[in-house]
C-alpha positions, 0 to 999 in steps of 0.5 A: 962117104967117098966120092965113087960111092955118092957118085953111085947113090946120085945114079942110084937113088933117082931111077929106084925113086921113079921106079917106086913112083912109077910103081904106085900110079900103076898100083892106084890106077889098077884100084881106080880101074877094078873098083870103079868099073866094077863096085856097081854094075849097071846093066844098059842096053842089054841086046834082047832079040824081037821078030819084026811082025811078031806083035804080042813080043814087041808090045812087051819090050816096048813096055820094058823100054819105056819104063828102064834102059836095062833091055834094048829091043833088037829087030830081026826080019824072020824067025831064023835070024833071030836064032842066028843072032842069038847063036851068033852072040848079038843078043843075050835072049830072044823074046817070041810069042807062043801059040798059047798066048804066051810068050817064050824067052830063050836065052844064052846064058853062056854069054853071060849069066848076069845078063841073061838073069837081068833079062829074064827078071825085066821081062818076066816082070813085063810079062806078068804085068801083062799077064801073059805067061812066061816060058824060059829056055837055055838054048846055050847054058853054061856048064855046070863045072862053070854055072857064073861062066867065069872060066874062058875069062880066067883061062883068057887072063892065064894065056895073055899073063904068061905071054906078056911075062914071058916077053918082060923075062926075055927083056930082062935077061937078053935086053929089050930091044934085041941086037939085030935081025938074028936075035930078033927071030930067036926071041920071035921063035921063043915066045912062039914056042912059049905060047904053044906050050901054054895054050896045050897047057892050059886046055890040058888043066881045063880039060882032064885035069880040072874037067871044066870042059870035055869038048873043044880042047884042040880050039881051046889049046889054039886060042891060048897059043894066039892069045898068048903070042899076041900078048908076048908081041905086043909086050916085046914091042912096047919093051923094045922101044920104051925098055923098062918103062915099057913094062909099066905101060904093057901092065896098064894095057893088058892087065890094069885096063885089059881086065876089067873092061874085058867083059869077062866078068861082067857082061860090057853092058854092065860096065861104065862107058869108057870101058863098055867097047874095050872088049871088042878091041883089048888083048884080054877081052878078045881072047875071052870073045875067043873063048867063049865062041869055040866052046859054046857058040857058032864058030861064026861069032869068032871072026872078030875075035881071031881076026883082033889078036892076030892084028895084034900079033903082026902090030907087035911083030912089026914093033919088035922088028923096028925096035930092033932096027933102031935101038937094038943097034945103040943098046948097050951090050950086056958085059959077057964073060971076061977072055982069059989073058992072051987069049985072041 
């Protein structure tokens, strides 16, 4: 072997080496993530509304509390803002008493099926104990084309994937950190552009193409834009200043952590307690918040959600600008095309 090819083999073999190292702790952390915050979903703490006053309710979630930390009771002072916590996706159900004697629990499954099912199995075995007649009502029910709810958290994954690949594409191909202002404000208009044409596409595919949902199309078409843009800056700023190994880290965040401890699959209540707040905060889990607030909920629960990935949008701005500022300047320049001999 001549010198320039060892030469070559001394370059080569270290970074493939720690690319394929890099490459399986990812792999191992996306196992350890999926499967320990999933393999055994235990519902804690689950938000049930009660009205203060309304004894007969009180006294069986008392019981309930008192034998399992499933369900936690959640006090509300009149009947009217028990009902806006519930469409407000404080609480999973609202437990009231009926002129009957009976009691009355009126969920939200659309929420999260598998919570709405934990409570209603937990009070309807308080209430039978008790024997006291149980009527349950849906006042939010997912769609039939959508009876475990998964859809706005695949949806949600759809949005913040195409964002943060489109980021990674640019990076490959043009360099991470983009050489100046100009070319800075053609990758930010780019993925801008991106993120519009998925957020159309996506609530075209769950719309007429699939019939998921026949409502709300516009509202879904706006979250995806957000979501996906949030992502796409977030992954161009983490690019623009680590370069590939910026690409492993957008990974973790968004998809090997963002994913299951979105809640989109189980309700965060179910998951272990690292993971149980991510969704309030993380790409993925907002965008599923999102989701779900504009196509079955009161627009008012999706405050945060909007407010979280347009913070996250601007954060990314400001880290591909500075990226930009500092490294774009010193990256290498990627070799052009060669000028023809005499050519000025």
């Amino acid at each position: 072997m001549g010198e320039a090819a060892e030469l070559r083999v001394r370059d080569w073999l270290p970074r493939t080496v720690g690319l394929l190292l890099g490459t399986l702790l990812l792999a191992t952390a996306f196992i350890a993530a999926y499967v320990g915050a999933l393999h055994r979903p235990t519902p804690r703490d689950v938000p049930v509304g009660v009205v203060l006053g309304d004894q007969r309710a009180q006294a069986v979630l008392a019981a309930v509390r008192g034998e399992t930390t499933a369900i936690k009771p959640v006090g509300y002072d009149d009947p009217g803002a028990a009902e806006d916590g519930l469409t407000g996706r404080e609480v999973y159900a609202v437990l009231t008493s009926t002129p009957e004697g009976g009691l009355l629990l009126t969920t939200a499954s659309a929420a999260a099926p598998s919570a709405t099912d934990t409570v209603t199995r937990v009070v309807g075995t308080a209430a039978e104990r008790a024997r006291l007649p149980l009527r349950v009502s849906d006042a939010v029910p997912v769609a039939t084309t959508d009876p475990r709810g998964l859809v706005p958290f695949y949806l949600a994954v759809g949005f913040v994937l195409g964002g943060y690949l489109a980021a990674t594409v640019l990076g490959i191909s043009a360099g991470t950190a983009p050489r100046g202002p100009r070319r800075a404000g053609l990758r930010i208009a780019a993925l801008a552009g991106h993120s519009v044409a998925l957020g159309v596409a996506g609530s075209l595919v769950v719309g007429p193409v699939l019939d998921v949902w026949d409502h709300d199309l516009a509202a879904i078409a706006l979250t995806g834009m957000l979501a996906s843009f949030a992502a796409a800056m977030v992954a161009s700023a983490v690019q623009g200043w680590l370069g590939v190994l910026g690409t492993g880290l957008v990974i973790l965040l968004l998809v090997v952590l963002g994913n299951p401890g979105s809640g989109g699959i189980y309700a965060p209540e179910f998951l272990p307690d690292p993971l149980r707040g991510m969704h309030r905060w993380n790409i993925p889990g907002l965008a599923t918040d999102l989701l779900k607030s504009v196509i079955y909920f009161d627009r008012r629960s999706a405050g945060w959600a909007v407010t979280g990935l347009a913070l996250w949008a601007v954060l990314g701005l400001a880290g591909l600008l500075t990226a930009t500022l500092v490294r774009g300047r010193t990256s290498p320049r990627r070799p052009g095309p060669t000028a023809p001999a005499g050519a000025e």
